[in-house]
C-alpha positions as CSV (number, residue, x, y, z in Angstrom):
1,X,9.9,-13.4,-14.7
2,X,6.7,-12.8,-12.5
3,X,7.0,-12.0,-8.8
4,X,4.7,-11.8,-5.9
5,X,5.3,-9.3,-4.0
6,X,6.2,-11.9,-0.8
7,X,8.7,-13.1,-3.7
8,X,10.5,-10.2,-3.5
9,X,12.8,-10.8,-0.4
10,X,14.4,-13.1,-3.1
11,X,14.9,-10.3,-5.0
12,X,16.7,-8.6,-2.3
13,X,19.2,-11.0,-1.2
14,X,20.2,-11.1,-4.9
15,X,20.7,-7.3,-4.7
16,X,22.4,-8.1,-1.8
17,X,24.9,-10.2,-2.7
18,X,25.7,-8.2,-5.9
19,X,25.9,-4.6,-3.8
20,X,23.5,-3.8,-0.8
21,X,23.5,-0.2,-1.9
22,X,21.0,0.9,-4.7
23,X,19.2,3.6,-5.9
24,X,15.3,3.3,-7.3
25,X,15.0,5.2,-10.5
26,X,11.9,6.5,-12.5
27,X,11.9,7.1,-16.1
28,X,11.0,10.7,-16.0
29,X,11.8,11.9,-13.5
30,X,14.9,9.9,-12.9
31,X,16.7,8.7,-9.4
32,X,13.9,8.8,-6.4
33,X,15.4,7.2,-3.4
34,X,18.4,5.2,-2.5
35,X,18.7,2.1,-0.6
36,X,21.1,0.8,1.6
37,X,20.3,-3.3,2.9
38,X,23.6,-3.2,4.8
39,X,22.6,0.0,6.9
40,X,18.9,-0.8,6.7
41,X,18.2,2.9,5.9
42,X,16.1,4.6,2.8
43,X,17.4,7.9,1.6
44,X,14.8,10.2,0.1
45,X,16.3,12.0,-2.6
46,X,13.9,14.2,-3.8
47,X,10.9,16.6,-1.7
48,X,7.6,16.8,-2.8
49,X,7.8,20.1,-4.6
50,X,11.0,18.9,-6.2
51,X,9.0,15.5,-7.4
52,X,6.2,17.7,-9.3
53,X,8.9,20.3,-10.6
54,X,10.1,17.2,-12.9
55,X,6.7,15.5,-13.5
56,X,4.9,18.1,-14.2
57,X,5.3,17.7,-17.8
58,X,3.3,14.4,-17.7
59,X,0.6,15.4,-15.2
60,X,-2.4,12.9,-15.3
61,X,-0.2,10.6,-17.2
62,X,2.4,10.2,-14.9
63,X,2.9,10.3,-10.5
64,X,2.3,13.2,-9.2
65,X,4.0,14.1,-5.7
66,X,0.9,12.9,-3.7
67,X,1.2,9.2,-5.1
68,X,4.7,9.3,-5.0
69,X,3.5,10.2,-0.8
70,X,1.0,6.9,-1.3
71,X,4.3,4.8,-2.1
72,X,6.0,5.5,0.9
73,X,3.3,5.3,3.3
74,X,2.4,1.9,1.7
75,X,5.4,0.3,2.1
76,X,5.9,1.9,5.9
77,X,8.9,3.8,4.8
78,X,7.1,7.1,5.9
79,X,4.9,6.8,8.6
80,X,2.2,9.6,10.0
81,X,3.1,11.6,12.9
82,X,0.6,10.0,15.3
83,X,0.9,6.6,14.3
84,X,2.7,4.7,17.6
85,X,0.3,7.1,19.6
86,X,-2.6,5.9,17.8
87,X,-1.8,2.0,17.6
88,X,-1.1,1.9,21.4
89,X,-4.5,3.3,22.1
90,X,-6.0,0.5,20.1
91,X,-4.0,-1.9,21.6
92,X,-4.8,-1.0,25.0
93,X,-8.5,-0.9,24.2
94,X,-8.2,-4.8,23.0
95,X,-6.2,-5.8,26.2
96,X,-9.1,-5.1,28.2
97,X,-11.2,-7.9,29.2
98,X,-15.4,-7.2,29.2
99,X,-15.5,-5.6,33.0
100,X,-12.9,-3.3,31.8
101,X,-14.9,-2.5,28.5
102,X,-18.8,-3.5,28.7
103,X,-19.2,-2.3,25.1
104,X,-17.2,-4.6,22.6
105,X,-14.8,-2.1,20.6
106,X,-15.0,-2.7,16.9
107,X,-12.2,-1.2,14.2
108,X,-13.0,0.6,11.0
109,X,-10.8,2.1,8.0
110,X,-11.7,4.6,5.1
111,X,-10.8,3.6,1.9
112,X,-7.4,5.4,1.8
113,X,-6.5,4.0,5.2
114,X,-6.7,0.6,3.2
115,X,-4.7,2.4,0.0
116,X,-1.8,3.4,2.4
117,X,-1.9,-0.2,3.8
118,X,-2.5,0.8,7.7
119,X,-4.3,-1.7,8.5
120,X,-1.4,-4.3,7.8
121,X,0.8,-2.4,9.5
122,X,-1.7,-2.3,12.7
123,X,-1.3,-5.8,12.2
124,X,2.1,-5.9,12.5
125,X,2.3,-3.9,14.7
126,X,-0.2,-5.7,17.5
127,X,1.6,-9.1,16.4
128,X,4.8,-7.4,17.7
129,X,3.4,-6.3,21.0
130,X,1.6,-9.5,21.7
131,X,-1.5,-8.4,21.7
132,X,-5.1,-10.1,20.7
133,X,-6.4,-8.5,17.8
134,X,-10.0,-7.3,18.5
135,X,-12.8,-6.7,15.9
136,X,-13.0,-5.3,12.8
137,X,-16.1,-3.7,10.5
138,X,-15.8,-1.7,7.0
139,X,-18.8,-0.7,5.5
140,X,-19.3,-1.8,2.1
141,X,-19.3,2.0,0.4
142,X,-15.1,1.4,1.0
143,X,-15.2,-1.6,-0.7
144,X,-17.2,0.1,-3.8
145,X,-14.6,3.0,-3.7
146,X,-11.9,0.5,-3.8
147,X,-13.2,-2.1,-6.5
148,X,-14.2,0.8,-8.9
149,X,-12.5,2.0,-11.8
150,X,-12.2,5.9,-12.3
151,X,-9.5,6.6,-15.1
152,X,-9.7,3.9,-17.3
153,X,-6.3,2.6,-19.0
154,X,-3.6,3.9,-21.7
155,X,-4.3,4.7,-25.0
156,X,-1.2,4.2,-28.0
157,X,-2.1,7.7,-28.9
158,X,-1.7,9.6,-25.3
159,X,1.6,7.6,-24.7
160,X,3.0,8.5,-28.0
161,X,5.8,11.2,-26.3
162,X,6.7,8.8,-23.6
163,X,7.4,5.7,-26.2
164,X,9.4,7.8,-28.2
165,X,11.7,9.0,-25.2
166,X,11.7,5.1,-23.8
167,X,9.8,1.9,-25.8
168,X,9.7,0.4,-22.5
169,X,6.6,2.6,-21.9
170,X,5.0,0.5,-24.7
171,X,3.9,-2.0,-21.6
172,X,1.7,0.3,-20.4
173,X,-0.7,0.1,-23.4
174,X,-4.3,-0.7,-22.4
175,X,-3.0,-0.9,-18.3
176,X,-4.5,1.2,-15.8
177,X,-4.0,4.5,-14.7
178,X,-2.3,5.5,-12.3
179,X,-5.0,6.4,-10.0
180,X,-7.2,2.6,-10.7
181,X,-3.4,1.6,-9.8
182,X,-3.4,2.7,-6.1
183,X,-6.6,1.6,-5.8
184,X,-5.8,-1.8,-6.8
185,X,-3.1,-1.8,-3.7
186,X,-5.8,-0.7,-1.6
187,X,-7.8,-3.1,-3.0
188,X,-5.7,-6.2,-2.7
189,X,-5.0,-5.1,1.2
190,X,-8.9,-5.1,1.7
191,X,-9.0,-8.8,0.3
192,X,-5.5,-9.9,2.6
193,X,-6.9,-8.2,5.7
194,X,-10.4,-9.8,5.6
195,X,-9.1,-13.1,5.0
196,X,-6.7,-13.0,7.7
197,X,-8.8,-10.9,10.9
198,X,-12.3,-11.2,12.6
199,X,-14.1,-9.0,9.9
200,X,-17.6,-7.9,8.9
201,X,-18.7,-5.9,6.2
202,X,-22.2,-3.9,6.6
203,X,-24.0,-2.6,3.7
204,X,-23.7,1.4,3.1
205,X,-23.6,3.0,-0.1
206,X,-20.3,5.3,-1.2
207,X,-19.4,8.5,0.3
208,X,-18.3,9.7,3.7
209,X,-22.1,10.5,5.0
210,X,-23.5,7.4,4.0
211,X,-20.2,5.5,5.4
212,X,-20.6,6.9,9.1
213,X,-24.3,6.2,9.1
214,X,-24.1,2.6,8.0
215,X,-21.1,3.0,10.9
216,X,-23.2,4.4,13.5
217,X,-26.5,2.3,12.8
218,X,-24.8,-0.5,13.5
219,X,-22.6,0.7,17.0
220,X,-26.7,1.3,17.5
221,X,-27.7,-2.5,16.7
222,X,-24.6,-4.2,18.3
223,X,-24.7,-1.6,21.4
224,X,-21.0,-1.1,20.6
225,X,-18.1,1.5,19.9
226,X,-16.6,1.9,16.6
227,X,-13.5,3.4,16.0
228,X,-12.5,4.4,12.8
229,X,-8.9,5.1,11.2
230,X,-8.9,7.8,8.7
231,X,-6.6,10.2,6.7
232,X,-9.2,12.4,5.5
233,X,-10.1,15.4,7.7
234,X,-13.6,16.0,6.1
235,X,-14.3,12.3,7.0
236,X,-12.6,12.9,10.7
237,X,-15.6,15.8,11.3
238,X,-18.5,14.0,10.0
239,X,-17.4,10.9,11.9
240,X,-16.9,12.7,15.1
241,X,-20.8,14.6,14.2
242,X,-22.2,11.0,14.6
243,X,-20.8,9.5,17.2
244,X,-18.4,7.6,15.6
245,X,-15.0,8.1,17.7
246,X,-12.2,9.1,14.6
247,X,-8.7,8.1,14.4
248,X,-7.3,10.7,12.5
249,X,-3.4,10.2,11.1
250,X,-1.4,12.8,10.5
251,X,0.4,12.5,7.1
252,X,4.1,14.2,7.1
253,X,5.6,15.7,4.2
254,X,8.4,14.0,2.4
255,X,11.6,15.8,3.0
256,X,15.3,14.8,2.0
257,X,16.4,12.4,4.9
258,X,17.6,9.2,5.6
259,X,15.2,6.7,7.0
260,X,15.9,3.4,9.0
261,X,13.8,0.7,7.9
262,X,13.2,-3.2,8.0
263,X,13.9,-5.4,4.2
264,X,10.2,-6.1,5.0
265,X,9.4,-2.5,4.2
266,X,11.9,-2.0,1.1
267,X,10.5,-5.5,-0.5
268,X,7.0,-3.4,0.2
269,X,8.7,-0.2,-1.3
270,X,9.8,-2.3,-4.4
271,X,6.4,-3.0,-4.8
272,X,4.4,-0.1,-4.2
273,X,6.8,1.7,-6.3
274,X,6.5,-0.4,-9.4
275,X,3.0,-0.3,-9.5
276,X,2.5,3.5,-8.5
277,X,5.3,4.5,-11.2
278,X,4.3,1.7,-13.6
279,X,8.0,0.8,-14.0
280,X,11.1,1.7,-11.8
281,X,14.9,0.4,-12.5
282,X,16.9,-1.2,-9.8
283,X,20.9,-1.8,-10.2
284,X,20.1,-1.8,-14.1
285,X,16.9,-4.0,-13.7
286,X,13.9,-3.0,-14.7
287,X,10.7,-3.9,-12.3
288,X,7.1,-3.5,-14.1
289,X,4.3,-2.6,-12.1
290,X,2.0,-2.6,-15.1
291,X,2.7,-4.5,-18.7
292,X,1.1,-6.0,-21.8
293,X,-1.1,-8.6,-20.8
294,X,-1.2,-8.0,-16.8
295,X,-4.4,-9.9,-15.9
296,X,-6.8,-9.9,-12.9
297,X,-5.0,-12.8,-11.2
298,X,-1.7,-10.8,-11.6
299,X,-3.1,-7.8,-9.7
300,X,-4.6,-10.6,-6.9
301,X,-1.3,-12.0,-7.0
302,X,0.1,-9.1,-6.6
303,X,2.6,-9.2,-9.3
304,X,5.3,-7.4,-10.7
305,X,7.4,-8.4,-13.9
306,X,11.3,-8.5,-13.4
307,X,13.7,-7.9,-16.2
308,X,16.3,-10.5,-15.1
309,X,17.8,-14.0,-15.9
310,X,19.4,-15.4,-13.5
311,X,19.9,-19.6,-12.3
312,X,20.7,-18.7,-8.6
313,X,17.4,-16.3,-8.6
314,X,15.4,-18.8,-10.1
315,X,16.8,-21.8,-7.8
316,X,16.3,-19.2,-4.5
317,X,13.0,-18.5,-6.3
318,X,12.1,-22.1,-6.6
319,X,13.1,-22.8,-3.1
320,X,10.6,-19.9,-1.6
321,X,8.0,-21.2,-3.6
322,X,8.2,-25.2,-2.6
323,X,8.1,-23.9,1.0
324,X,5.4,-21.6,0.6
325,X,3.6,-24.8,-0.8
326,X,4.1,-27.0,1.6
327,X,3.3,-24.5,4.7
328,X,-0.2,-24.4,2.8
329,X,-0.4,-27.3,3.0
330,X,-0.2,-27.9,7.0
């Protein structure tokens, strides 16, 4: 069955019911992170050197540790250093009223700010403190960055080793790669976010230099300040060289720990995971991220294929879905 990624709360409380604890396993490189719904935790089994000491085998095929990085911060189960510090400072800026602040403050993210999902959880996190979300502006050189396509997809013949150690990897045949994945994540966050915030785009072309200008030609027009959320340190100096105030986050490393989370952030994790590793098995299930016949509405959708029958599931599923219809309909 097909599964939206809001869908996937359904999916937990079926986990839940069966038993709460669970781990999240790769094919390669096997058993990645453990859940626990009843403690609300994550336990990260596995470093980042650890990660690439198993997956090196399959480099450029397969995750590396750096995307297996993007899958946590995407789903909120890591989070940068700086990241409280750096949404309260925001906040605080939109709580002013226009004596406070003469010059209107608008928002801005870098492509991987949108990959690693920060500006949904910006959102969430100013929904939570009650305050008015300001204004927002992306020039359009991150939205070129995010709708290209820089790998291109699975060939039969480079996936022969991995179908003869699984046939499940048979689904990945003419999908994308695992890079044009992540992208797609950021991708889909751009088209959520602009639908849901005050939003502009501005013309630029791609590339840092010609993103800041577009930036700081229009804090010029509008007479405003633009702040802009970033992960990229080269990005962070040519910003700040223009007068473009940056918000640089400050990505930790993944160490073994145990992290408390929200089921909001595991049904992400679930998600991001799938997609990132192009498959992952949960309690014997198997979750596809990528398949035979995944289409541009799937990726929209933000699908994942399930490998589970179930008539509770599909009545809960049913259930979810009549609501969702009817609240769209109000």
């Amino acid at each position: 069955m097909l599964l939206q990624r809001s869908e996937l709360t359904a999916l937990l409380n079926y986990l839940y019911e069966k038993n709460p604890y669970f781990e999240i396993k790769t094919k390669v490189v096997g058993s990645i992170l453990a859940v626990d719904l009843e403690d609300d935790t994550v336990r990260i089994y596995l470093d980042e050197r650890e990660f690439d000491d198993r997956a090196f085998k399959y480099e450029n095929l397969l995750p590396d540790a750096s995307n297996y990085k993007t899958a946590l911060l995407s789903a909120g189960i890591l989070k940068p250093r700086n990241l409280d510090e750096t949404f309260n400072e925001i906040v605080k800026e939109f709580k002013k009223s226009m004596y406070d602040r003469p010059r209107p403050l608008y928002i801005s993210f870098d492509t991987n700010a949108f990959i690693n999902r920060t500006s949904y959880h910006f959102q969430t996190f100013a929904e939570r403190n009650k305050s008015v979300l300001g204004a927002f502006i992306v020039a359009e050189g991150v939205k070129l960055e995010l709708f290209s396509e820089k790998t291109g997809k699975y060939s039969e013949f480079e996936l022969r080793e991995l179908i003869t150690r699984d046939k499940k990897f048979k689904e990945f045949i003419n999908q994308s790669k695992v890079i044009d994945r992540i992208l797609k994540i950021g991708r889909a966050e751009f088209n959520r976010f602009r639908r849901s915030v005050r939003f502009e785009e501005i013309p630029s072309e791609r590339g840092d230099n010609e993103i800041v200008r577009a930036l700081r030609e229009f804090s010029k027009m509008r007479d405003c300040d633009v702040w802009l959320i970033t992960f990229d340190k080269t990005m962070y100096e040519i910003s700040a060289g223009h007068g473009i105030k940056p918000l640089l986050l400050e990505v930790p490393s993944i160490k073994k720990e145990k992290i408390r989370t929200e089921w909001e952030n595991v049904r992400d994790l679930i998600y991001t995971a799938a997609v990132i590793f192009g498959v992952i098995t949960i309690s014997g299930i198997d979750i596809f991220g990528i398949w035979r016949g995944k289409n541009p509405i799937d990726w929209d959708n933000e699908c994942v294929k399930v490998s589970v029958k179930d008539e509770k599931l599909e009545r809960d599923l049913k259930i979810l879905r009549e609501i969702k219809e009817i609240s769209n309909l109000v």
